[in-house]
C-alpha positions as CSV (number, residue, x, y, z in Angstrom):
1,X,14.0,1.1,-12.9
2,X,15.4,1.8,-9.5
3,X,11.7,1.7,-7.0
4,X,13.4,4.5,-4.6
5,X,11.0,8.0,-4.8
6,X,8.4,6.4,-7.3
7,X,5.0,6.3,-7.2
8,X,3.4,3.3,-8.3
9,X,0.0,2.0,-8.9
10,X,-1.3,-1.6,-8.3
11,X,-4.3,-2.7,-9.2
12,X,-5.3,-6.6,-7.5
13,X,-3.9,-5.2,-4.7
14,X,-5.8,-6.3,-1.7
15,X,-4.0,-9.7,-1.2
16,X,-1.3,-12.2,-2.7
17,X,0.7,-10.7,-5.7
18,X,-0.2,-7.3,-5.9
19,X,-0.3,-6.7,-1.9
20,X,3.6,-8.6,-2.0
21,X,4.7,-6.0,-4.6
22,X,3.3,-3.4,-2.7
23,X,5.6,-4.2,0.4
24,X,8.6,-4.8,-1.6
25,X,8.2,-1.6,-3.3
26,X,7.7,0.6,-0.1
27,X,10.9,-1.7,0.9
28,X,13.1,-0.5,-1.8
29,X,12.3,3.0,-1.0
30,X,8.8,4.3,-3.0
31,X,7.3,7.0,-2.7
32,X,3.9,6.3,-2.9
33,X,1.9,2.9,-3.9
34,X,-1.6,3.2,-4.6
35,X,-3.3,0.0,-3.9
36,X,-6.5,-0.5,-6.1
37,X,-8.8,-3.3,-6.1
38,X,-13.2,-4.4,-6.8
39,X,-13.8,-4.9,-2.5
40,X,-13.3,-1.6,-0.7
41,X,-13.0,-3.2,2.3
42,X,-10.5,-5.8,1.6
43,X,-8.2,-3.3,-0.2
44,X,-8.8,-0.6,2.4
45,X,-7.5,-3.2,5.0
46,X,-4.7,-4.1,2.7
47,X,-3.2,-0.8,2.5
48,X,-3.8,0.0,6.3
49,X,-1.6,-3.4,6.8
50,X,1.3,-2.6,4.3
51,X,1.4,1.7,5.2
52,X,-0.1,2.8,1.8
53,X,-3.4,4.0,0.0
54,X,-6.5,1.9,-0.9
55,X,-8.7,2.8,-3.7
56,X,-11.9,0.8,-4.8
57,X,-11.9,0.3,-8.6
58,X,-12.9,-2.0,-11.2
59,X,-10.7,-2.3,-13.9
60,X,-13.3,-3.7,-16.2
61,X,-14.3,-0.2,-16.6
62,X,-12.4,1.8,-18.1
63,X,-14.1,5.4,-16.3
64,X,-12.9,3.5,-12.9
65,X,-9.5,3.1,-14.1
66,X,-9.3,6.5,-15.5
67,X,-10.2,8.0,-12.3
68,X,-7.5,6.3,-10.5
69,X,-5.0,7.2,-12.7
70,X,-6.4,10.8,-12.6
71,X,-6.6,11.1,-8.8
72,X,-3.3,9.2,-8.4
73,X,-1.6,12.0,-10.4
74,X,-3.6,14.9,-8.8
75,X,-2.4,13.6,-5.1
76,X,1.5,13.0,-6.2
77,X,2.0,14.7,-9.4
78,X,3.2,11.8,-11.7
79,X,3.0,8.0,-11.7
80,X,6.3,6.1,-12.6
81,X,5.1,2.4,-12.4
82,X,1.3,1.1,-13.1
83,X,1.4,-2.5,-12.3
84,X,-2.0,-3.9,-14.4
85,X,-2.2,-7.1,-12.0
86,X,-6.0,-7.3,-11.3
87,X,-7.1,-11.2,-12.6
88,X,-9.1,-14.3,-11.5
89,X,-9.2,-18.0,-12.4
90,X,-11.8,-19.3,-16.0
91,X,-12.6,-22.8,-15.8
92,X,-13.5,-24.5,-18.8
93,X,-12.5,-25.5,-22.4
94,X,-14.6,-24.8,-25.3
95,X,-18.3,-26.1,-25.2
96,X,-18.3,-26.4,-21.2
97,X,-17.3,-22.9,-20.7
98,X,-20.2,-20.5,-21.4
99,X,-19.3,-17.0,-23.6
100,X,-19.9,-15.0,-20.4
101,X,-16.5,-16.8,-19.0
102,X,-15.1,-15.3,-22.2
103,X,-15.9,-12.3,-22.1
104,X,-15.2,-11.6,-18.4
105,X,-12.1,-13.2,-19.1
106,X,-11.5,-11.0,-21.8
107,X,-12.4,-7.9,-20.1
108,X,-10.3,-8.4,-17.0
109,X,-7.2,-10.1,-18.7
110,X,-7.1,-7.7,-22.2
111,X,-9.1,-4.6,-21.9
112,X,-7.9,-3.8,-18.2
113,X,-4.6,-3.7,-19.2
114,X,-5.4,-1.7,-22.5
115,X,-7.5,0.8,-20.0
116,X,-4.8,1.2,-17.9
117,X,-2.6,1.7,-20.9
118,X,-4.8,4.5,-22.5
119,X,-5.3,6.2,-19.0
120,X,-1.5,6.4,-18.0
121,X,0.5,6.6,-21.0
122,X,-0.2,10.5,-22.1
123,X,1.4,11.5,-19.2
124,X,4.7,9.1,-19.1
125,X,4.9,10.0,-22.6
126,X,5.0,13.6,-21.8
127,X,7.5,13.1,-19.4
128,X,9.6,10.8,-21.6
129,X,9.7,7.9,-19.1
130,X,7.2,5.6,-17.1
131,X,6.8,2.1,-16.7
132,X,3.8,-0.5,-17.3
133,X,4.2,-4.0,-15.4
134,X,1.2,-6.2,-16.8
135,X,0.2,-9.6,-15.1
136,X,-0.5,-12.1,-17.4
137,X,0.6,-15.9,-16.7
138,X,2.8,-19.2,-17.7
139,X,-0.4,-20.1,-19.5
140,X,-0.2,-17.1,-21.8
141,X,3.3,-18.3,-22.8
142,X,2.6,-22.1,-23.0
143,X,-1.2,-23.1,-22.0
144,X,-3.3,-24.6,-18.9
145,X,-5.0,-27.5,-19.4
146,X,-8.2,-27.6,-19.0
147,X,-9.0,-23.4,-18.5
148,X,-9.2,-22.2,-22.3
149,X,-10.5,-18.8,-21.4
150,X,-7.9,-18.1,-18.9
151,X,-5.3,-19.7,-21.5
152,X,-6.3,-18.0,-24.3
153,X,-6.9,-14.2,-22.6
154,X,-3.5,-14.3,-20.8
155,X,-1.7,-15.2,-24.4
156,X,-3.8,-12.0,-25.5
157,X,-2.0,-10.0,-22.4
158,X,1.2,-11.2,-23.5
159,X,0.5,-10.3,-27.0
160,X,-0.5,-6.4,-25.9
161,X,2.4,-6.0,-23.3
162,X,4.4,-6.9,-26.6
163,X,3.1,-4.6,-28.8
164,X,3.0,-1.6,-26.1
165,X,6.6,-2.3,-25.8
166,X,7.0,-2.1,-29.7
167,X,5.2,0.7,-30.2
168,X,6.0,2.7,-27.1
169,X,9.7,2.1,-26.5
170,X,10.9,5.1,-28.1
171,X,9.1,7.4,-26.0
172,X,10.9,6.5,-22.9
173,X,8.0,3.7,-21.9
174,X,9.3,0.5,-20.1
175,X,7.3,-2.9,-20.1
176,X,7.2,-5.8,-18.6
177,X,4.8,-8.8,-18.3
178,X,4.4,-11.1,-15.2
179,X,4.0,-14.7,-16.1
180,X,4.5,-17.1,-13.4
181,X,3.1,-20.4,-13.1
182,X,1.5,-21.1,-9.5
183,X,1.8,-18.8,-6.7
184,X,0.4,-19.2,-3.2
185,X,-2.6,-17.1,-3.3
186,X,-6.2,-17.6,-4.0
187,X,-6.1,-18.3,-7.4
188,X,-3.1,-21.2,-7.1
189,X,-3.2,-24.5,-8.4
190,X,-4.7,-27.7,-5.8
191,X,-2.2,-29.8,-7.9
192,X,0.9,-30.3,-8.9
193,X,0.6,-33.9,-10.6
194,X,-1.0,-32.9,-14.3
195,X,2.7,-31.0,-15.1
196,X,1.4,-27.4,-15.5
197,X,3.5,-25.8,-12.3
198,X,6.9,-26.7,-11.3
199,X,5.9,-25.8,-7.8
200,X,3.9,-23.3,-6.0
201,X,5.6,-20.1,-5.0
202,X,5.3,-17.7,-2.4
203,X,4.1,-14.2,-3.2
204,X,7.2,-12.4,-1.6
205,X,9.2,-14.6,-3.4
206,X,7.5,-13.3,-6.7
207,X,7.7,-9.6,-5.8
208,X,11.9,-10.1,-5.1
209,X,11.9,-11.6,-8.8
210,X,9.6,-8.4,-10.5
211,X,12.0,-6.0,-8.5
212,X,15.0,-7.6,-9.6
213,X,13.2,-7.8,-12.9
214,X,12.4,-4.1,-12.9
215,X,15.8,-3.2,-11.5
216,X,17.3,-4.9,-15.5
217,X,14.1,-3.8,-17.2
218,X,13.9,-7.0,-18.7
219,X,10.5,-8.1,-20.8
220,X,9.8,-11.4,-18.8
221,X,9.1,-11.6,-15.5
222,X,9.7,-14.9,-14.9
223,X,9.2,-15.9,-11.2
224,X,9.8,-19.8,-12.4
225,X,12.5,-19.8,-14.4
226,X,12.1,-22.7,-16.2
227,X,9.5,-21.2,-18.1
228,X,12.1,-19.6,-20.3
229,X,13.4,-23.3,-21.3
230,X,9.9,-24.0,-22.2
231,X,9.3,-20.8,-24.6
232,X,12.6,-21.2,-25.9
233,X,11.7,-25.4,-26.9
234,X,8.1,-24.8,-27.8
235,X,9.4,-21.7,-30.4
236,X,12.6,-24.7,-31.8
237,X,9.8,-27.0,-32.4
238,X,6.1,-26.0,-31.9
239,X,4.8,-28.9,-33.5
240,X,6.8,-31.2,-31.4
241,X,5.5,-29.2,-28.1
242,X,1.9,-29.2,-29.5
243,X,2.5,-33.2,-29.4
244,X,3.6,-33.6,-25.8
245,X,1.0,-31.0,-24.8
246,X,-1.4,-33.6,-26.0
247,X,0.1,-36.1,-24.5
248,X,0.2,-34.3,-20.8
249,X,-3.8,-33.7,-21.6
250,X,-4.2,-37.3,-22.1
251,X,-2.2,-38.5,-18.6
252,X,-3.7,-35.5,-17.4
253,X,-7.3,-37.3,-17.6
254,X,-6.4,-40.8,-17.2
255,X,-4.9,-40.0,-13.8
């Protein structure tokens, strides 16, 4: 997908990833980008920064996420992109994380995207073309110690950008899925000594690699390239990476 003339939907957009995107679209020549995110305010100030449109929505609910899509297509007639990006950190592994990290895990890292799906696809498919862009994460590839809802809902995003791709490809619908490792934002990393980044990032440097990304229509986004090696090892041998894994956990906590 070439950005230039298309109108594209954020959602997380009021800083970091989604407001990076945002102003590399608009460089590459779009249209429109409608910048959605849960604080009014900060996405209303987001927008006014970058030249675009702020709209308050919480993707958790799928009415709020219909609406954009709705109002988005009522003020410029189609939408060509819907970047699904809206997340947030899940401490925890299994007995010290409570089930209502789960679920909002679940509900902002799975169902958003499948809202967002349900809302926009009808009239892509109609049109025979459209694009979804899905955040999910390194973790949903490989795993981050120590954050098993955030590990496991991200693997779940990966798993539904798959099958929209399967099931949607023939009508003209594109998709990709973000999955970086850490990113200088508000929900980066403190760390880099326990082996789960191979360095922190800068968001514009992450929105050059999904418009390049785009640009191929490739599956992967993969803003650290090395994460490809990884998937590529762990599926040779999974047993073999489940046994280093364990063995990063354990230097992980003796350190």
């Amino acid at each position: 997908m070439e950005l230039g003339g298309k109108v594209a939907v954020i959602t997380g957009g009021s800083g970091g990833i989604g407001q990076a995107m945002a102003h590399a679209f608009l460089q590459e020549g779009a249209r429109a980008i409608v910048l959605a995110d849960l604080d009014e305010a900060a996405v209303q100030a987001a927008a006014q920064a970058i030249g675009c449109e702020g709209v308050a929505c919480d993707v958790t609910k799928e009415s709020d996420v219909q609406r954009l899509v709705n109002d988005t297509i009522a003020r410029h007639g189609q939408i060509d992109l819907f970047c699904s990006n809206a997340g947030a950190g899940g401490q925890g592994v299994l007995t010290d994380a409570a089930n209502e990290v789960w679920q909002k895990q679940w509900e902002l890292h799975v169902l958003s995207h499948l809202y967002a799906a349900r809302a926009v696809l009808p009239s892509m498919i109609e049109r025979g073309d459209g694009y979804l862009l899905n955040t999910a994460s390194a973790a949903g590839l490989l795993a981050a110690l120590g954050s098993g809802p955030y590990t496991v809902s991200k693997a779940a995003a990966v798993k539904l950008a798959e099958f929209l791709a399967i099931t949607h490809g023939d009508d003209g619908i594109k998709v990709s899925v973000l999955c970086p490792q850490g990113v200088n934002t508000a929900m980066a990393p403190r760390s880099l000594g326990d082996g789960q980044t191979d360095g922190i990032i800068e968001p514009e440097q992450l929105a050059q690699t999904v418009v390049e990304t785009l640009r191929e229509e490739r599956f992967y986004v993969l803003p650290h390239p090395e994460v490809g090696e990884y998937v590529r090892r762990k599926g040779d041998d999974v047993d073999r990476w489940l046994h280093g894994m364990r063995r990063l956990r354990r230097a992980a906590q003796e350190g």
